[in-house]
C-alpha positions in Angstrom: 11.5 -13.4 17.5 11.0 -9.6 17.5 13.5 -7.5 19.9 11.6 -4.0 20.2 13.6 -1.1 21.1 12.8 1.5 23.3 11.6 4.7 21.4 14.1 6.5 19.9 16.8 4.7 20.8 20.0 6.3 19.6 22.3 3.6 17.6 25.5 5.6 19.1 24.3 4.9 22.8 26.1 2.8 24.9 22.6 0.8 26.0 22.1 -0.1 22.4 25.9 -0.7 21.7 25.7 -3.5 24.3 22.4 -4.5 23.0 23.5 -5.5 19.7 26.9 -7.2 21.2 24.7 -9.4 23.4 22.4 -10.1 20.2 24.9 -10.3 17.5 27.0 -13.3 19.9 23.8 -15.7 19.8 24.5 -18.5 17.9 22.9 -19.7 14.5 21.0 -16.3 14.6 21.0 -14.0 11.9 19.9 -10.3 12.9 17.7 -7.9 10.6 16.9 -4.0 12.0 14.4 -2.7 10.4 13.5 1.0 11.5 9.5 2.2 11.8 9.6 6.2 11.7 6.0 7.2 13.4 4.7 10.6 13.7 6.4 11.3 16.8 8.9 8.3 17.1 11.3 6.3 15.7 11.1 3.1 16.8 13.7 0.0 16.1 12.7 -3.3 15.1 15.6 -6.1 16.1 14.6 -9.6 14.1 16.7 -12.9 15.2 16.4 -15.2 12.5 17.2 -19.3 13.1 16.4 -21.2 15.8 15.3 -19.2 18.5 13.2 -21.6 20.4 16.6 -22.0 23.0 16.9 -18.1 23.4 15.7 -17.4 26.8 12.8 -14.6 26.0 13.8 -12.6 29.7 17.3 -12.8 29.3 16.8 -10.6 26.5 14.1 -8.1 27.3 16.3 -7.3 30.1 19.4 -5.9 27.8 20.0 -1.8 28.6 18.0 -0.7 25.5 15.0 -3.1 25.0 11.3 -2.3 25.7 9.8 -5.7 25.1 10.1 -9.1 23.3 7.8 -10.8 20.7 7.7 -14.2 19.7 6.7 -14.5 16.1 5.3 -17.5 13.8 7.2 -18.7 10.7 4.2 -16.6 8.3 4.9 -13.0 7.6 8.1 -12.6 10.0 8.1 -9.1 9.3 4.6 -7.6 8.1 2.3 -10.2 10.4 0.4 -9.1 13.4 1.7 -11.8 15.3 -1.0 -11.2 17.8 0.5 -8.4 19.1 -1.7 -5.1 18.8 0.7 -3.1 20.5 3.3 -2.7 18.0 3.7 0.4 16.0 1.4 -0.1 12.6 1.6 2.1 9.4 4.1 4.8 8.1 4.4 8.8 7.3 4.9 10.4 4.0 5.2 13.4 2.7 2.8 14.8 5.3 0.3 11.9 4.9 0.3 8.8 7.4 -0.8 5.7 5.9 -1.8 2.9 8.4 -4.8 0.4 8.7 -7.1 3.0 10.5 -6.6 5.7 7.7 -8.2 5.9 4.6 -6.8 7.6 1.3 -8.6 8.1 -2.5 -5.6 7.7 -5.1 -8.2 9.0 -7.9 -6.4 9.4 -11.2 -5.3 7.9 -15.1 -4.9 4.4 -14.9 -2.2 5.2 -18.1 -1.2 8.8 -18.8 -1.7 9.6 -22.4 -1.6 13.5 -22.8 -0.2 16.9 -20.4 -3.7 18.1 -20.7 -5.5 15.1 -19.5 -3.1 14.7 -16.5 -3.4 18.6 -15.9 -7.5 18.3 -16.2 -7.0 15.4 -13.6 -4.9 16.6 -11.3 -6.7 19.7 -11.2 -10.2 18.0 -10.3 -8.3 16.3 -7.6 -7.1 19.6 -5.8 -11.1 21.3 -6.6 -12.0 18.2 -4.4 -9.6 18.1 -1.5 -8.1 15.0 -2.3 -4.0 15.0 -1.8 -3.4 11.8 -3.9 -3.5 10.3 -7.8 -2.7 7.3 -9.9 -0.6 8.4 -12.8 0.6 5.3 -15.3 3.7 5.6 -17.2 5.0 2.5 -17.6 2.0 -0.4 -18.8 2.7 -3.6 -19.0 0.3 -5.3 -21.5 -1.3 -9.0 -22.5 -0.6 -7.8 -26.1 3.0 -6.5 -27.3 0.6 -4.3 -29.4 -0.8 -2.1 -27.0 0.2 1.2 -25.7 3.3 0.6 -22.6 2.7 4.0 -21.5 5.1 7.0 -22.5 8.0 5.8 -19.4 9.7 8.7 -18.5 8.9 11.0 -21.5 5.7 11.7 -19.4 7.4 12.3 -16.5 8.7 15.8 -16.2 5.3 17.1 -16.9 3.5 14.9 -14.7 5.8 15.9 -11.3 5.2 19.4 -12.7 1.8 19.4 -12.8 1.6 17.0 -9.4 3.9 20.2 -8.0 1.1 22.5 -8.8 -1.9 21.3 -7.7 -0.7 20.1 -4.5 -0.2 16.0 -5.1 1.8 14.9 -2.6 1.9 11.3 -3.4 1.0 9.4 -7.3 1.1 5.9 -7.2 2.8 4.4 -10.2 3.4 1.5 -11.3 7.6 -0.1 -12.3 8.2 -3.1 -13.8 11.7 -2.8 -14.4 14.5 -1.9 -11.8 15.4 1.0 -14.0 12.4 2.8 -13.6 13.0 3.4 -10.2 16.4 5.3 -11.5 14.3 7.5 -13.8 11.6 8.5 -11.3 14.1 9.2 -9.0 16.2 11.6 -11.5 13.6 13.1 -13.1 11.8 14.0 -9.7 15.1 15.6 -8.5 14.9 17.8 -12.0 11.7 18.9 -10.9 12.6 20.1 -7.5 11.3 16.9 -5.5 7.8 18.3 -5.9 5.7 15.3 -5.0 6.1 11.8 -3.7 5.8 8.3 -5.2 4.2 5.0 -4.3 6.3 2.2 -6.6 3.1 0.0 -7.6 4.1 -3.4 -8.5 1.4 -4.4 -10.9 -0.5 -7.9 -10.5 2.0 -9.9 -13.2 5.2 -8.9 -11.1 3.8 -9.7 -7.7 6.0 -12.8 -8.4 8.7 -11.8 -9.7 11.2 -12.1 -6.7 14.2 -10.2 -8.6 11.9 -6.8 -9.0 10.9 -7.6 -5.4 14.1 -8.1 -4.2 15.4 -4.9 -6.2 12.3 -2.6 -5.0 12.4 -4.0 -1.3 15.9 -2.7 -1.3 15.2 0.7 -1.8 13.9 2.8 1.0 12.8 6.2 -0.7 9.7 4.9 -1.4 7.0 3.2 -0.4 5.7 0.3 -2.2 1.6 -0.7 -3.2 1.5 -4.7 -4.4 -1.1 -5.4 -5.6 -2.5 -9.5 -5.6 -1.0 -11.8 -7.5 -2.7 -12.8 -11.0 -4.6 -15.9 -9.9 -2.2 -16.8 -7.4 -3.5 -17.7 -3.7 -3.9 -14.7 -0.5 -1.0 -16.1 1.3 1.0 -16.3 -1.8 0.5 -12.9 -2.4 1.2 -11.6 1.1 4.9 -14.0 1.1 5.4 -11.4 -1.9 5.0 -8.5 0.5 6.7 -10.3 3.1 10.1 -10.6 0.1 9.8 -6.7 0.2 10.2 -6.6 4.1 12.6 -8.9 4.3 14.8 -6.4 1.8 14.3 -4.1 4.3 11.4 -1.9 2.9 8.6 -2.3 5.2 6.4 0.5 4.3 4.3 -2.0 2.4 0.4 -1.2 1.4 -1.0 -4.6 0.2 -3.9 -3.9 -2.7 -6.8 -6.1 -3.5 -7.8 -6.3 -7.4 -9.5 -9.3 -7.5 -8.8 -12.6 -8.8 -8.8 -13.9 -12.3 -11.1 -17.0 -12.4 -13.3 -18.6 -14.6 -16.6 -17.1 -12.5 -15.7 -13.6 -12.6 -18.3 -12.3 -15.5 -19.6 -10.1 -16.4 -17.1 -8.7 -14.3 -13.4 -8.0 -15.4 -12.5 -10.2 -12.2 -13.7 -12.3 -8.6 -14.3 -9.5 -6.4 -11.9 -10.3 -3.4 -12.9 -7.2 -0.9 -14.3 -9.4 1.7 -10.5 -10.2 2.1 -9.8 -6.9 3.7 -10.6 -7.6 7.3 -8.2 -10.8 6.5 -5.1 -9.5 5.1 -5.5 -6.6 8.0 -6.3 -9.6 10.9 -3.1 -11.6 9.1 -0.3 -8.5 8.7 0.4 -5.0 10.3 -0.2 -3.7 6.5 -3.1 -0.9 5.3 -4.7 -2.7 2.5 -6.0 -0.8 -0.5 -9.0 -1.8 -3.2 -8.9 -1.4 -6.5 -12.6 -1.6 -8.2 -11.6 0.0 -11.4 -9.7 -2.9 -12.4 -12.0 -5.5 -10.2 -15.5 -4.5 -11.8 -13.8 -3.4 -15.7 -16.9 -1.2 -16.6 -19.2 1.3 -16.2 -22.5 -1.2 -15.9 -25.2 0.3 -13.6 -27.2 -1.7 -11.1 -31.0 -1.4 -11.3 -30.8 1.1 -8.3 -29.1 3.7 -10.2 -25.5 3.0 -8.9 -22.9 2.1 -11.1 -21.0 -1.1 -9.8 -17.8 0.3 -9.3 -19.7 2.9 -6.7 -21.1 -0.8 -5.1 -17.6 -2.7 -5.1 -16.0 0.3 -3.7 -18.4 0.4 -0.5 -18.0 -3.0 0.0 -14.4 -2.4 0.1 -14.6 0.3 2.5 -17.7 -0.4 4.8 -15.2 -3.9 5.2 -12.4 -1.6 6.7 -10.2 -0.7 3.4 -7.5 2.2 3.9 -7.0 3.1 0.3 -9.1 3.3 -3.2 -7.0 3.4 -6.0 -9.7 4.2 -9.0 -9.6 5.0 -12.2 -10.9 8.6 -13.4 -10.3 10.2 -17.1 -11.3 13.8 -18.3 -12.2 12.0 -22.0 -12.5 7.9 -21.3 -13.6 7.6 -25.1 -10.0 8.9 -25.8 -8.0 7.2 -23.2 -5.0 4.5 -24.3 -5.6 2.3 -21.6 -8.9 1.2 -20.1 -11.2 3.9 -21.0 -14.0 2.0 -20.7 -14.1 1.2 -17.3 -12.6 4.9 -16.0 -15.4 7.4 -14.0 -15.7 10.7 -15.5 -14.5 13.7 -13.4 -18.1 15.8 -13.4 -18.8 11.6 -11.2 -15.8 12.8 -8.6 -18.0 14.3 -6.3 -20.5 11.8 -6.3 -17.9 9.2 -5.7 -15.9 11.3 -2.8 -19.5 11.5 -1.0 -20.4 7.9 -1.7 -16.8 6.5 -0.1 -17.7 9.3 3.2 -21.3 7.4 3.6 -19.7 4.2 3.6 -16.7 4.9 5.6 -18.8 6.6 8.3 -21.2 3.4 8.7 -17.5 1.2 8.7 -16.4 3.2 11.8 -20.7 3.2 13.7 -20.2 -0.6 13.0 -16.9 -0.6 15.2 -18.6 1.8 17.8 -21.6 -0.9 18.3 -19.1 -3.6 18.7 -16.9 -1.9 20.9 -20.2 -0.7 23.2 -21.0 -4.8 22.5 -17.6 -6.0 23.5 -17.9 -3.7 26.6 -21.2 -5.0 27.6 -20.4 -8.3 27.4 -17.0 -7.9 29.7 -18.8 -6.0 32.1 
């Protein structure tokens, strides 16, 4: 059960003072608050935990400061839909609002090798209006052979660079609880310049101690991506282990799977899963077809197949397309192969704005459908 909070209920107020009393004296129920800051509200989020099948649901929507009362299923306490539409959906940061109506391109360098790449990047990014990027400095690899990624060596120059071209969010990826420490110092050295997404790669999506750590943090958000062969709902309990830490600003990437059928791509394209995960949980869900397709192979139409999986993605409702890009690929540590070039950004912007505009027709003839049929 979900106790919603009237908007902007202050915690020193005496309605929510006797709120909590009446809450915290039910027995065999644990409470969880869990704040939602919207773009012009702050709304508050009471979970009771245990057996609440013997709470009487009236008795408390009718305490001093609650606006309504939700029963939830055991799935997804925290991130699921619950069938309840009106509840507030998405987040704000750093003047962006991420929610599963919105749609954001994280273009960028699936590992960051050199200042000059990340600058040629980032600067490609600001010539075409985008806001966001991808910027890898910690890798982890298959092979204790291959580049991990410069850590926080790169770091000062990346928040720099992110500083001067206007980023205002990189996602990157953290596989260790440390690196949370040394994003957050070094982007304090740099003046707070930019924000961060803590991406938790497709190995760690089960590792509950990183989730546990990460979920406990608040600064920033966090983009999980699937699990490494490793069911939908398996995945999505992952989330659900970052909510539950209290970190609910949670954007749930599809990478597709690793099976046995995926060639000749990289992996199963999952992006028909999009309408799912968004039906299943309050998350925005992102697509990643850089690391779903794994090369540069070009239908018979011209298009290249990354350009196909991303539509898919998007004409199927996605709110985020984290994508690989690199000034030189031939020269790139990490996945060069499968990165666009940047002289292909424009081409790729336009080709996401064609597809997102026949998502959002497709939901104007269903609604005039749906209203037709009621009438």
């Amino acid at each position: 059960m979900v106790v919603l909070l009237q908007p902007n209920t202050d915690d020193t107020s005496e309605a929510f003072s006797k709120t909590m009393d009446h809450l915290r004296n039910l027995s065999d129920i644990r409470l969880q608050k869990h704040i939602v800051e919207g773009n012009e509200q702050r709304l508050t989020e009471i979970y009771l935990i245990g057996n609440t099948q013997k709470i009487d649901r009236a008795e408390i929507a009718a305490l001093p400061a609650v606006e309504r009362v939700v029963r939830i299923s055991q799935e997804y306490r925290i991130l699921g839909r619950h069938n309840d539409d009106e509840r507030q959906h998405g987040f704000e940061y750093n003047g962006l609002h991420f929610d599963q109506k919105s749609l954001h391109i994280f273009a960028g360098l699936c590992a960051v090798d050199t200042a000059y790449h990340a600058e040629k990047m980032m600067h490609a990014i600001q010539q075409n209006g985008l806001y966001c990027t991808r910027m890898g400095a910690y890798k982890p690899r298959t092979s204790p052979y291959s580049f991990q990624g410069y850590g926080k060596n790169c770091l000062p120059y990346v928040f720099e660079l992110a500083g001067k071209y206007g980023i205002k969010v990189i996602a990157m990826e953290v596989t260790h609880e440390s690196h949370v420490d040394e994003i957050d110092s070094c982007l304090a050295d740099a003046g707070n310049p930019t924000g961060v997404f803590l991406q938790i790669g497709t190995r760690n999506t089960q590792n509950f101690e990183l989730l546990k750590v990460l979920g406990r943090q608040k600064k920033y958000p966090l983009l999980l991506k699937r699990g490494y062969g490793i069911t939908l709902s398996e995945s999505l309990n992952a989330a659900e282990y970052l909510a539950t830490e209290g970190n609910a600003k949670v954007i749930f990437c599809l990478r597709g799977m690793k099976t046995s059928f995926s060639s000749p791509h990289r992996n199963t394209v999952d992006f028909s899963q999009v309408p799912v995960v968004k039906r299943l949980t309050r998350m925005p869900v992102c697509i990643d077809p850089s690391h779903s397709v794994g090369s540069r192979d070009r239908a018979p139409d011209g298009l290249l197949d990354v350009f196909h999986c991303t539509a898919q993605g998007v004409i199927a409702g996605a709110n985020m397309v984290l994508v690989d890009f690199h000034p030189e690929p031939q020269k790139a540590l990490v996945d060069g192969p499968q990165a666009l070039l940047l002289k292909e950004l424009p081409h790729f912007i336009e080709d996401i704005r064609i597809s997102r505009e026949a998502y959002l027709k497709r939901l104007r003839l269903n609604s005039n459908y749906q209203n037709r049929a009621t009438s």
